[in-house]
Structure formats: structure tokens, C-alpha cells
C-alpha positions in Angstrom: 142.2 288.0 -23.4 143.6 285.2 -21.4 142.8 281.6 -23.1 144.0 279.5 -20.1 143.0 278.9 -16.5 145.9 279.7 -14.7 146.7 280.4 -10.5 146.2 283.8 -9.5 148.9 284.9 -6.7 146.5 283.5 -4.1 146.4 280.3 -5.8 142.7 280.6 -6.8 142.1 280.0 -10.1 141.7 282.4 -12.4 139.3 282.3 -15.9 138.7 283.4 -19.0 137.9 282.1 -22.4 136.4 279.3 -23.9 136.4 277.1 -20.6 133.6 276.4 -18.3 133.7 275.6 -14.6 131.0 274.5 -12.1 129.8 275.9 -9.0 129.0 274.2 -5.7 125.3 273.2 -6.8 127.1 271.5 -10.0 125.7 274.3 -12.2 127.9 274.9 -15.4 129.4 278.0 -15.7 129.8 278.4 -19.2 132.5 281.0 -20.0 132.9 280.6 -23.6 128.6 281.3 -23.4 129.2 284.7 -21.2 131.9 285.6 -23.7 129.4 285.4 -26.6 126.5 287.5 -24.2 129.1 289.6 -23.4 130.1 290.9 -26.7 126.7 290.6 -27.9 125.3 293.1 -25.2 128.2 295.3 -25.5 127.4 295.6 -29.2 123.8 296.8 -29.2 124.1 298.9 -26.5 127.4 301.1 -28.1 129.5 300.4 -24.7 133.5 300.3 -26.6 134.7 298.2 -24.0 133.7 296.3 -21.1 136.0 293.3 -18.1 133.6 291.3 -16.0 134.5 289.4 -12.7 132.8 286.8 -11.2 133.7 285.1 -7.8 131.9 281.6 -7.7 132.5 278.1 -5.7 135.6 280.8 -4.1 137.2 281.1 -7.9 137.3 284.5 -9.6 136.8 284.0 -13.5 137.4 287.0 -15.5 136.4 288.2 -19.3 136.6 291.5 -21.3 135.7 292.3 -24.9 135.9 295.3 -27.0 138.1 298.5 -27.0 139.7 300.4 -24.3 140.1 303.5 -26.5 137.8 303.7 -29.7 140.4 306.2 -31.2 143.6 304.0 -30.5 142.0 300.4 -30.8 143.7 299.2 -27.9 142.3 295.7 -26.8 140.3 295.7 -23.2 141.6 292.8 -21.0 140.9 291.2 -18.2 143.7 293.1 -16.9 142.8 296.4 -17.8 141.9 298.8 -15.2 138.7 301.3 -15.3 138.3 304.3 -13.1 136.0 303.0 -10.5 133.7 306.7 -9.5 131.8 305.7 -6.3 132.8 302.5 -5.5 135.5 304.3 -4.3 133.7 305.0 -1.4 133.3 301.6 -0.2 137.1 301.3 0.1 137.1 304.4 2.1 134.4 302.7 4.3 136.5 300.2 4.5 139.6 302.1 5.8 137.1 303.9 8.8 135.8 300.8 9.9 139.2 299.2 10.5 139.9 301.9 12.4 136.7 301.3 14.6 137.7 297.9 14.9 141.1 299.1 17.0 139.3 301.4 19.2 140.5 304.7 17.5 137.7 305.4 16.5 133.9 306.4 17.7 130.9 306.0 15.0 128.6 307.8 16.7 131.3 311.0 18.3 131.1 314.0 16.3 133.5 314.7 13.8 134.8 317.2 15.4 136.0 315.0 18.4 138.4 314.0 15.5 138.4 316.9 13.1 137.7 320.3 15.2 138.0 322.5 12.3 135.2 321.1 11.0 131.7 323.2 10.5 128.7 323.3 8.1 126.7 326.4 7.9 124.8 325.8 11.3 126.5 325.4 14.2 124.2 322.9 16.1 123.9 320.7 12.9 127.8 320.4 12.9 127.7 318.6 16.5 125.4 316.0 15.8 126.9 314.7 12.2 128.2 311.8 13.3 130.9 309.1 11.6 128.3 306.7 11.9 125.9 309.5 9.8 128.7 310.1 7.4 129.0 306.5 6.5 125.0 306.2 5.5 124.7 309.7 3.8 122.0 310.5 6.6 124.4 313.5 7.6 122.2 315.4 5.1 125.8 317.1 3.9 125.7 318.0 0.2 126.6 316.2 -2.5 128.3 317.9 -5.5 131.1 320.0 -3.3 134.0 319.8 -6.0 137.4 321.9 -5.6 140.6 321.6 -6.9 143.2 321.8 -4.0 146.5 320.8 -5.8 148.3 317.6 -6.1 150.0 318.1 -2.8 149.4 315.5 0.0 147.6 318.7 2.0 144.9 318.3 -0.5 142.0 316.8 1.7 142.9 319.0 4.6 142.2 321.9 2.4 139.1 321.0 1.0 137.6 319.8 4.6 138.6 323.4 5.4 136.7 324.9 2.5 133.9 323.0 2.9 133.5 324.9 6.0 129.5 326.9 5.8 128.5 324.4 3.4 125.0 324.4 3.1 122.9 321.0 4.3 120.3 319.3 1.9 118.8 318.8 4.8 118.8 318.5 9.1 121.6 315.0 9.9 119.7 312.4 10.7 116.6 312.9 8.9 117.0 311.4 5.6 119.2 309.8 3.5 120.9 311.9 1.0 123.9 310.6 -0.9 126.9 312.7 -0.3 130.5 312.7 -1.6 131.7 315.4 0.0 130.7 313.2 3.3 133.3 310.8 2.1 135.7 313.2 2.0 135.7 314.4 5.3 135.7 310.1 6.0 139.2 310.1 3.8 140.3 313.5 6.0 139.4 311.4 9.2 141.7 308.2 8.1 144.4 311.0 7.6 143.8 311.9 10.8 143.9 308.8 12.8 146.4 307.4 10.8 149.3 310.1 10.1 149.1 309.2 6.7 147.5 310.3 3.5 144.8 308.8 2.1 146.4 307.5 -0.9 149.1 305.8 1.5 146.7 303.9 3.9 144.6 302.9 1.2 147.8 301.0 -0.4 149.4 299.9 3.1 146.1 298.7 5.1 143.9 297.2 2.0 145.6 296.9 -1.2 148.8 295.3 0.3 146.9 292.7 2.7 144.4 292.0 0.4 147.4 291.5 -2.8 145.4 293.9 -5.3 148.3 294.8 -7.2 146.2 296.2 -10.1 144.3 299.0 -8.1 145.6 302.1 -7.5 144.4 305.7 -7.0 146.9 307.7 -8.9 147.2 308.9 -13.1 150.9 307.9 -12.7 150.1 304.8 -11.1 147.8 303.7 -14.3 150.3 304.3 -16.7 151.7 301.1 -16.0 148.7 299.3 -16.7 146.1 299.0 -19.9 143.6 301.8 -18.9 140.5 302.9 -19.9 139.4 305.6 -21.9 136.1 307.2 -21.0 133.4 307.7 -24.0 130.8 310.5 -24.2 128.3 310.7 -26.8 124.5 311.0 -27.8 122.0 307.3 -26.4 122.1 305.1 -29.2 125.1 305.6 -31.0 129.0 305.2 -31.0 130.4 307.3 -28.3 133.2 308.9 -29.2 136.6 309.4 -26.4 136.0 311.8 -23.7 138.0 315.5 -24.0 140.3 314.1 -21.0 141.1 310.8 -19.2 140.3 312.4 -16.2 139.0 315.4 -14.8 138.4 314.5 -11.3 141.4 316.4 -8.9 143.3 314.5 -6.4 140.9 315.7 -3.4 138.2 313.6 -4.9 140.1 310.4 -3.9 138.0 309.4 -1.0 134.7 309.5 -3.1 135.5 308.2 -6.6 139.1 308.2 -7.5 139.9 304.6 -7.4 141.9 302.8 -10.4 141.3 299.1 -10.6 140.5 295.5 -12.8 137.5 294.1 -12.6 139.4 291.2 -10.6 140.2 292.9 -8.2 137.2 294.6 -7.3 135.8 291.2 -6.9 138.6 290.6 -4.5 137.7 293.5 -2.5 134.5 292.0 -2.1 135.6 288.3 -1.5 137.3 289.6 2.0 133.4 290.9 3.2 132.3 287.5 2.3 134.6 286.0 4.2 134.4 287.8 7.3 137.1 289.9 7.5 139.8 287.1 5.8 141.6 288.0 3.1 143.4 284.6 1.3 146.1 284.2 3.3 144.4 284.6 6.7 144.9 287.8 7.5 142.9 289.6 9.7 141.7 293.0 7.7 138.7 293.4 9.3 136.5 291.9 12.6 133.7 289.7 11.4 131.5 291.6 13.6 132.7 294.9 12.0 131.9 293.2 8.4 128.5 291.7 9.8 127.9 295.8 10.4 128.7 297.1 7.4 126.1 295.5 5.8 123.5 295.8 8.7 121.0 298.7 7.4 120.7 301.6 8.8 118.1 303.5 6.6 115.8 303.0 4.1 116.1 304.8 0.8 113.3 306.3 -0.8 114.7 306.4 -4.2 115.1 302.7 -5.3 115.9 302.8 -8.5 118.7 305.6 -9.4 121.1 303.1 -7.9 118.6 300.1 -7.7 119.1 301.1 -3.7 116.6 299.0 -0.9 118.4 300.9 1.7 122.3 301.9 3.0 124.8 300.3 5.3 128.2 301.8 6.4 129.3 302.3 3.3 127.4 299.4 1.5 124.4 300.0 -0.9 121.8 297.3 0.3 119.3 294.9 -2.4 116.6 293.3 -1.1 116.2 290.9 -4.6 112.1 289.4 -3.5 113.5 288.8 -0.5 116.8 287.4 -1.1 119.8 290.1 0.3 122.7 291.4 -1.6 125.3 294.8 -1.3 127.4 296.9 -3.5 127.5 300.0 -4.9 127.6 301.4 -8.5 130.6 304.4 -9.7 131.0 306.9 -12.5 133.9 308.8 -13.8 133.8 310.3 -16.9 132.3 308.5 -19.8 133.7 305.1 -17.4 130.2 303.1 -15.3 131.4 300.3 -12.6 128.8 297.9 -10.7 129.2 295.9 -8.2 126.9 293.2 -6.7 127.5 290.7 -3.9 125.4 287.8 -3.1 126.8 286.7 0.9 123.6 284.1 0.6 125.2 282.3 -2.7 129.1 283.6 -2.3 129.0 285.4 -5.0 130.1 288.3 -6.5 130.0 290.1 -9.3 132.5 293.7 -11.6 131.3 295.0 -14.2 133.3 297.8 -15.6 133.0 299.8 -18.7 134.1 303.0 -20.8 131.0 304.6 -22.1 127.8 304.2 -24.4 124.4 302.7 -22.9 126.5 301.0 -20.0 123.6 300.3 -17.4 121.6 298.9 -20.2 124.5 296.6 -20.6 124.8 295.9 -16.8 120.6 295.4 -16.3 120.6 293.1 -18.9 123.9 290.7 -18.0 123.4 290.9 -14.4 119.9 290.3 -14.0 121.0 286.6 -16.0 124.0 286.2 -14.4 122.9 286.6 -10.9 120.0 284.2 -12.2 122.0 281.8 -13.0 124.5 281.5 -10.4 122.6 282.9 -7.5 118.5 282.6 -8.1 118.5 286.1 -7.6 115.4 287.9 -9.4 116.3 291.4 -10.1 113.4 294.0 -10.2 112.2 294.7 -13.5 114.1 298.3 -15.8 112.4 301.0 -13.9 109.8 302.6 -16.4 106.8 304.6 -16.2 103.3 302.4 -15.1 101.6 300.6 -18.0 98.7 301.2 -16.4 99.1 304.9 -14.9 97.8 306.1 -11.5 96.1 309.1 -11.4 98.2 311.7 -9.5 97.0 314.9 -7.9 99.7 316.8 -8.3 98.4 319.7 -6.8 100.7 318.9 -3.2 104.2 317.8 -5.5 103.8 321.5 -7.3 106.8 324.6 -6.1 110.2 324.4 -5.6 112.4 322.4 -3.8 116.0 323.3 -3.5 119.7 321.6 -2.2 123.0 322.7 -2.2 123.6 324.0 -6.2 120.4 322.8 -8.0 116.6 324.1 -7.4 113.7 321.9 -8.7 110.5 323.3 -10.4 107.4 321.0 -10.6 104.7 322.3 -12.6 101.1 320.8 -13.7 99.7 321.4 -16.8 96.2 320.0 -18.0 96.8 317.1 -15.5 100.0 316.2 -16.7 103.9 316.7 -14.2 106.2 319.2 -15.5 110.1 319.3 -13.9 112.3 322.2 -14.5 115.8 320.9 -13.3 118.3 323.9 -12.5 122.0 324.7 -11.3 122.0 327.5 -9.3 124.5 329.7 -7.1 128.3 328.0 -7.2 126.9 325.5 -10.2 124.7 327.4 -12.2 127.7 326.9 -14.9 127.6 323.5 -14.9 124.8 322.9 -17.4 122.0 325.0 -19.3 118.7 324.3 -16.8 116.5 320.7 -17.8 113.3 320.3 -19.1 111.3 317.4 -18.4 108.2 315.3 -18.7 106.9 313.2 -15.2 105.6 310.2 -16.4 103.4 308.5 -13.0 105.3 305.0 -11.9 103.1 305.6 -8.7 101.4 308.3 -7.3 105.1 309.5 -5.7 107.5 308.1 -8.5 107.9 309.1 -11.6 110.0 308.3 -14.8 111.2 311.6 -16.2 111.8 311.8 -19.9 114.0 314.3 -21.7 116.8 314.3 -19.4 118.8 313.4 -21.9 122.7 312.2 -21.5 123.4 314.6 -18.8 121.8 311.9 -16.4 121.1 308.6 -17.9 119.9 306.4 -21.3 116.5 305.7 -19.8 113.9 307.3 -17.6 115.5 309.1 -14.8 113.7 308.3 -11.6 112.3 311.3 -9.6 110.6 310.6 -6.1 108.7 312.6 -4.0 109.4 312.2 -0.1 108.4 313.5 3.3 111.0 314.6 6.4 109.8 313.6 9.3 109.2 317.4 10.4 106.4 317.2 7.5 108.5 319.2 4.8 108.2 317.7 1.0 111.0 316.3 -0.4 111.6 315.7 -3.8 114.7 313.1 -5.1 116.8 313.2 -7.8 120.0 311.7 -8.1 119.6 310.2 -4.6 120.1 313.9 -3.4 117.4 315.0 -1.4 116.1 318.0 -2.2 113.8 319.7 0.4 110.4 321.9 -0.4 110.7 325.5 -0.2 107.9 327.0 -2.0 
């Protein structure tokens, strides 16, 4: 870990250690204090290793603490690099929205006025999934579409080709439903419109203007940097390093394979804060187009898988008790990433981490940090009701099915029952989950006995209406539609 402040290659200064700073209200920012939180959060929640970012007063000030590989000791850094997951996704955003910003571009065309191969399993549903649709996962595409095509640079072309007859989770445009295979047909489009692949225009229209020399897409690429090792293990204890660095193939690049430090992740974000600017006065995107991104354009039922008020192009949107934020979280394997951006303060804050109970960690740094440097009030953990509701469950009861997984909800002696189950192309991905609904309201529940397969705490599970009157139940921030 760095002990000095020293000038990043933008000439911002650049923190870490036992140094303190102040922000434009004259608030100290105590670093040698965050250090200390830091570790001690990282401790009792079992996370090996964790880098933190924070852009304040325009300054980036950067810590890390713990191990990037619990089997090799290796030190983290505040240059190490962590596989990113979703956050990918915004940089892909990103890409699309510059090229709606030349005119190349048309958010609400069809895709196929760009890709005309393209087709889901009903024909009059493929014309009306728009760019625009793609963007706010209200295309109602699937999530969990994942296929191996190769290393070669035809790699998204052939898995936007075998995607074709994909199943919806349900009709574009009538609910939100988070979807990575959406952002892979975004990645096809910039491949597209570009003549490039994906990996290319990423590096040559963001990483290059922007100067983030330590993000990177690639395996190769990381190997000339300190990277992270995922962690998998049981809640509570010392996770132990995941079978393989990666497992994620080279098509997934659009949705979640992005390499990067916590720094610059924050610098990502510092060019939305500043309309489109990044240091040196280039012009990466319009201020209008930025103003946009972070615009909503639906609500999200499920607030609190990904602590989600609603969805912009790209951007997940916070409403914090009234005060507005945007990011997005990411998971690899074993590796969590979190993002949040305050435009109201100028702030923004990366967390990044390789394992063990790393959203406990986040939820409890960020909700002080964001305190602290931005009077932002994060809700509370989401948990079941102290004081319960009572719940008919009698119209949540049947099935309710997506792409690959079909939900069960069961009552028993007054009491929710949710049988969680991979089905058709998935049904190997996991024996079938039992679990407990525990009433947050008389629609949201905390599930219990998920186990690690989805998170350390209660797993939210909300129940939803389309607006053709169909039940909806969501886990995951997949929608899953009624069928029984």
C-alpha cells in the first residue's frame, strides 16, 4: 500500500495511507481512520482482500488491505485489479451511447435495423425490442444465456446467433427484468457499428481517452498486473480460493468481463460527473447523452437484490430519502464490486473484493462513508418485518417460470414456502432450493435457506403484477411470470 500522496497521470492526487485530506465543506477525510474501518470490517466479515476508491473535492484517494490470494499470501494494493462482473455492463452502455451521440445509432429502432439476424422465439416480440429496451432490461430477454463460443474475435457474433428462439421472461416493454444476454447483443451492436471487436473499442474509445491503464478485459492482459483471486466458501467462515480464476468465456465480455483497480473504476465514473469530460478535455461523451443515462426509465420492483430504486441506460438508479445517486454492483466468481456515485456531492465511490461476506462489508462501509462525505442515508439491511404483516398467500401460491428456473410457492399452516428450481438447459446447474418466506410486506419477503448459492443474508423475493394482470414473482431481479 502506497504511504505517500503522489500525482496520478492526470495530475490529480492520488491517496492512501496514514494522510487525511479535506473536502469542499472542510470535512476531514481521515484516511489513516478508513484504513483502520477498512481492515476491521474486512476482518469480521471473512472478505481476504478488499481496494477502495473514493473521488472527493475532484481527488481520487485509494486504500486496500488484506490478501489477494489466501493460498499464496500475496498483498492486495491499491493497484491490484478485481474482475468487475456487471459493472461491466455500464462500460458497454457507455460504448452504445457514444455511438448515439454520432448519429449511428437509433435507441428506439429495432435491433434488427442494426443486427438482422437477430430473433427471439416470437417473431413480433423481436421487432419491438428496442436499443433503448436493451439498455433498461425492459426487453424482457433472459438472463442466464451462457455459451462458450471460443476465444476467436467471432465470439459475440456466434453467440447473438445462438441466442436465436431464446425464450422471453416476459413481453418487451412490460417489465423490467435484468438481462445479460441483453448486453450481449449491446456489445454485438458496437461490433457492428464500429468494425471492431468489442475488446478493441472498449480499449480505443474509453480506456485510451479516459487514461485507465489498469483496466482491461483479457486473462492475458491481467497477468501484468497484481490480480485477484476469487474465494468460495460456507457464510461465516474463511473462504477458501475458488477451483479457477475465471470461468466466465470471452463471449461474456459485454456483460461482466471487465478487469480493473478500484481507481479506475472511480475514474470511469468521474467522466459522468463531469458531463462527458474526461481530465484532459476530451469530449467522450455529450452532456446531454450523460444527463440521459441517468434519466429513469423504469421503476424496479425489487429494491433490494441490488439496492435498485429504478434503471437508466445502463445505470442502476438510488433514490437515498430523497437524495439521487447511480451505479451498479458485479460478481465474478468468489470476486463482489460496488459502485456508487453521488452527482449531488461529486462523489464517488469502488469497492472491490475477492470473496467471504462481501456485501456485509460494503452495507456497512458505505452506508458511513457516503454519510460522511455525502449526507447520504442508505436504507436500512433488508430483513424480514419486526412486526410482520399478515399475508394471504392464497393469490402468491403456483408456479411461475423464466427462461431455466421455475418457482414453487406453497402455504403451509399460514406460513410461505419457495421451491427454487433449474429446469430445461440449467437443470444442472444446482440441486433445486428450499426456502422459508419470511413477510417484509404483504408482497416482499426475506427468504431464508438459500444458502451461499445466492447471498449471506435474506435473499429478497417480490411478488409483482404485468400490466396484462399476470403475477409475477422476482428473484434475482429476473422476472419470473405466473403460470399456474
Amino acid at each position: 500500500m502506497s504511504k505517500n500522496l503522489t500525482w496520478d497521470a492526470k495530475g490529480n492526487w492520488e491517496a492512501a495511507g496514514e494522510w487525511g485530506t479535506r473536502n469542499s465543506d472542510g470535512r476531514s477525510l481521515d484516511l489513516a481512520r478508513w484504513q483502520a474501518r477498512l481492515e476491521e470490517l474486512r476482518a469480521a466479515h471473512h472478505v481476504p482482500g478488499a481496494t477502495l476508491a473514493v473521488l472527493v473535492d475532484g481527488a481520487i484517494h485509494e486504500l486496500a488491505g488484506g490478501v489477494l490470494h489466501r493460498g499464496t499470501g500475496v498483498e492486495a494494493t491499491t493497484d491490484s485489479v478485481f474482475q468487475l462482473g456487471s459493472i461491466a455492463k455500464i462500460y458497454t452502455a457507455t460504448l452504445i451511447m457514444q455511438l448515439a451521440d454520432s448519429g449511428d445509432l437509433d435507441l428506439d429502432a429495432p435491433v434488427t435495423n442494426v443486427l438482422p439476424g437477430f430473433a427471439v422465439a416470437d417473431p413480433e416480440a423481436t421487432k419491438s425490442i428496442t436499443v433503448r429496451r436493451l439498455l433498461s432490461h425492459t426487453s424482457g430477454l433472459t438472463c442466464d444465456f451462457t455459451l462458450d463460443t471460443g476465444r476467436g474475435d467471432d465470439c459475440l457474433a456466434k453467440y447473438v446467433e445462438a441466442a436465436k428462439g431464446v425464450a422471453l421472461d416476459c413481453p418487451p416493454g412490460t417489465a423490467v427484468s435484468y438481462s445479460s444476454l441483453g448486453y450481449n447483443v449491446l456489445g454485438r451492436i458496437v461490433e457492428v457499428l464500429t468494425g471492431q471487436t468489442w475488446d478493441q473499442a472498449l480499449k480505443d474509445r474509453l480506456l485510451t481517452p479516459l487514461g485507465l491503464t489498469h483496466t482491461m478485459t483479457l486473462p492475458e492482459e491481467a497477468l501484468r498486473f497484481r490480480a485477484a483471486m476469487g474465494h468460495l466458501g460456507e457464510p461465516g467462515t474463511d473462504p477458501d480460493p475458488a477451483p479457477a480464476w475465471d470461468l466466465m468465456p470471452r463471449s461474456a465480455g459485454p456483460y461482466g468481463r471487465v478487469i480493473a483497480s478500484a481507481a479506475d473504476v472511480v475514474r470511469l465514473a468521474r467522466m459522468h460527473l463531469s458531463g462527458g469530460l474526461a481530465p484532459d478535455g476530451t469530449r467522450v461523451l455529450s452532456s446531454e447523452t450523460v444527463a440521459a443515462m441517468q434519466r429513469r426509465e423504469v421503476d424496479v420492483p425489487d429494491k433490494w437484490t441490488v439496492s435498485a430504486d429504478g434503471w437508466g441506460l445502463g445505470w442502476t438508479l438510488y433514490d437515498w430519502f430523497g437524495v439521487p445517486g447511480f451505479g451498479h454492483d458485479g460478481a465474478s466468481i468468489g470476486q463482489y464490486a460496488y459502485l456508487r456515485v453521488v452527482p449531488g456531492a461529486d462523489v464517488a465511490i469502488a469497492l472491490l473484493t475477492n470473496g467471504g461476506g462481501a456485501r456485509l462489508l460494503y452495507a456497512a462501509l458505505l452506508r458511513e462513508l457516503l454519510d460522511e462525505l455525502a449526507d447520504v442515508k442508505m436504507p436500512e439491511p433488508f430483513a424480514p418485518a419486526l412486526q410482520p404483516p399478515a399475508v394471504n398467500f392464497a393469490p402468491l401460491t403456483g408456479a411461475y417460470k423464466r427462461e431455466g428456473v421455475v418457482i414453487t410457492v406453497t402455504e403451509r399452516h399460514g406460513a410461505g414456502r419457495l421451491r427454487y428450481e433449474f429446469v430445461d438447459g440449467m437443470k444442472d446447474f444446482s440441486p433445486p432450493l428450499d426456502m422459508d418466506l419470511a413477510p417484509v410486506t404483504e408482497t416482499v419477503f426475506a427468504a431464508t435457506g438459500a444458502g451461499a448459492a445466492f447471498s449471506e443474508d435474506y435473499m429478497p423475493v417480490v411478488f409483482s403484477t404485468l400490466p396484462d394482470g399476470t403475477g409475477c414473482c422476482y428473484i434475482g431481479m429476473r422476472a419470473a411470470p405466473k403460470i399456474a
